[in-house]
N, C-alpha and C positions, 0 to 999 in steps of 0.2 A: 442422542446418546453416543458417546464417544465410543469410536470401532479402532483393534488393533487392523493392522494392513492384512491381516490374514481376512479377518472377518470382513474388513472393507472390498475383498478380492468375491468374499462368499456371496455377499452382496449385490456387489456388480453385476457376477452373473446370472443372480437369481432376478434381476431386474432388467436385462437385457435378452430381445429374443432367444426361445431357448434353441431355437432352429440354428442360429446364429453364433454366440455363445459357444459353442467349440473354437471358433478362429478367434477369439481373443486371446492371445496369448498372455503370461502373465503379465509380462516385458510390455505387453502393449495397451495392458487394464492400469499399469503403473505412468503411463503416458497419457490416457484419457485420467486417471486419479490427479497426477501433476497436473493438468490443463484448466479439471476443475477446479481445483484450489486457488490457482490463481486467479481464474474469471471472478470465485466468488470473492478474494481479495480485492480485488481492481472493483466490482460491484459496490462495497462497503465502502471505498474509498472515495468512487464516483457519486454517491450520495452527499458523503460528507465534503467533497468540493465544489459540490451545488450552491452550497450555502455560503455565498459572498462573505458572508461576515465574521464565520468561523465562529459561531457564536460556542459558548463551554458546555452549554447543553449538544452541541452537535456532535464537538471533542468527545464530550465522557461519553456519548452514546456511541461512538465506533471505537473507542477505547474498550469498553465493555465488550464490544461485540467481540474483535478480534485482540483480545486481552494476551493470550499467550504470545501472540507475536508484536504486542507492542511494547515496544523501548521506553522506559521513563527517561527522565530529567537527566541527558548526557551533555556534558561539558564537552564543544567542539574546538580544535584546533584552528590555530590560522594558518594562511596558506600565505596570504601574502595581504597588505593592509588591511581593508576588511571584507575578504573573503577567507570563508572559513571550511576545510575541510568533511565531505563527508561521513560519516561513521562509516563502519565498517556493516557490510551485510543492509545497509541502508534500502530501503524502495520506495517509501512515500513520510513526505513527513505531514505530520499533523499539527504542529503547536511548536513553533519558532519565538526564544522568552529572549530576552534582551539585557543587558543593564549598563543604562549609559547615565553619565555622572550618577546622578539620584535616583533615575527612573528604572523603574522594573517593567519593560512592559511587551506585548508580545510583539513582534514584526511579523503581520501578513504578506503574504505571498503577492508582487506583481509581477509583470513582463516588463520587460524594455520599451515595448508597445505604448505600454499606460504611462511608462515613467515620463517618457515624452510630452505627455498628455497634461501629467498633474505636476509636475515639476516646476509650471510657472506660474503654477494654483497658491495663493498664498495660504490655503487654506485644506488642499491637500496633499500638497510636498510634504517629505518626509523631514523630521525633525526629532531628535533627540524622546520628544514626549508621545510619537506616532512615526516609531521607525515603520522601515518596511524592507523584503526582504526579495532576491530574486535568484532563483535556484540557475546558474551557470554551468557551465561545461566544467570550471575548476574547482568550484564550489559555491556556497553557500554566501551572497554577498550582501552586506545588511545597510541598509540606507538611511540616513537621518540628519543629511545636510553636512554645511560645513564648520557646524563649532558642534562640542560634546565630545565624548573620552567613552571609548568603547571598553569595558571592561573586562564581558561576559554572555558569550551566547549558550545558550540551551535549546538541546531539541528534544521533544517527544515524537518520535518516529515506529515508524509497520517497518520491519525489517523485514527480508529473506527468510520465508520457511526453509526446512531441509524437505531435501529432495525424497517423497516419498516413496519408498522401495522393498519390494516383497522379499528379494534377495537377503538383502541388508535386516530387515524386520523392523523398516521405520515407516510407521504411518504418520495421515497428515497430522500437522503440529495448529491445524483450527481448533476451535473452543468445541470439546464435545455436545454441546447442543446445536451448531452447523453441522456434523457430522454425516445426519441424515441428507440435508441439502446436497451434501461435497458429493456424496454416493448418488445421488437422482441426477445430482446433472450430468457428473459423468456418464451414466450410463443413457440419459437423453445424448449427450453427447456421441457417445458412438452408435446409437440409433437414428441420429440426426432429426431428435423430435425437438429437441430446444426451441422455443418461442422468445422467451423471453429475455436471451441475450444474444445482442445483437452481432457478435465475431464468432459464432457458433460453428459456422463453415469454415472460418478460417482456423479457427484453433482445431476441427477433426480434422481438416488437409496436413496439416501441420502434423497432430498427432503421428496421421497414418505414414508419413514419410518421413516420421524421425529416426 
């Protein structure tokens, strides 16, 4: 059920020790709130990048999940031959589309690692009809050999929630049926009962000394 930041505040610390539960300040509930949002982002996303093949069933269902914070069909910029520009607000992309001479097709994500690898694969170097794509320092660099005519990149991308804040009156910008999750973890979070993800210590250290 989706919570404004007031209620996601009421929450918290009706879910956290209530012995405890005074030393949270709000500043500090807005810090374990920020930390969960992002774990459970990175969570959805670590799902969806298990799946080697990116299959559209995998797309639409973290599409779905975290729908508010996902970017449709953005035209990117080039930077310089063919790398291209990240959006703006960008964090994880999901579905990289292409279109070279004739072909519309998507470019999966490799390393420089693999490119090494398949590059003298006849079978799975990159070519015009099976680009592929490799996220750089500068951007966005899409691979498909040496003949074909890059026309057109698209991303559907998880962008940058805003920063959730009691002050401000902006809560998290996840799909109000995670809502209830954002609030359990967080408050597992500054309880330090989290089990099930695994930077849990590191994101309360973090929290407590920001």
């Amino acid at each position: 059920m989706f919570r404004t930041v007031q209620e996601a505040h009421f929450d918290f610390r009706l879910l956290v020790d209530r012995v405890a539960s005074p030393r949270w300040t709000d500043v500090k509930i807005d810090r374990f709130l920020n930390f969960a949002q992002d774990a459970i982002i990175q969570d959805r996303y670590d799902n969806f990048k298990q799946q080697k093949n990116y299959s559209f069933q995998a797309f639409q269902r973290v599409r779905d999940e975290l729908r508010t914070i996902v970017v449709g069909s953005t035209p990117l910029s080039v930077v310089s031959g063919n790398i291209f520009a990240y959006p703006n607000n960008y964090r994880h992309a999901l579905l990289l589309r292409t279109t070279i001479d004739t072909f519309i097709k998507s470019a999966p994500p490799i390393t420089y690692d693999e490119l090494a690898i398949i590059d003298d694969d006849p079978f799975e170097r990159p070519v015009p009809e099976f680009p592929k794509s490799i996220e750089a320092q500068t951007g966005i660099e899409i691979l498909f050999g040496i003949t074909g005519t890059l026309s057109l990149v698209e991303l559907f991308f998880i962008r940058d929630p805003l920063i959730i804040d009691l002050a401000g009156g902006q809560t998290s910008e996840l799909p109000g049926h995670l809502h209830d999750e954002w609030i359990e973890f967080a408050a597992k979070l500054a309880a330090g009962t989290v089990q099930n993800y695994n930077r849990y210590k590191l994101l309360k250290q973090e929290a407590l000394e920001a």
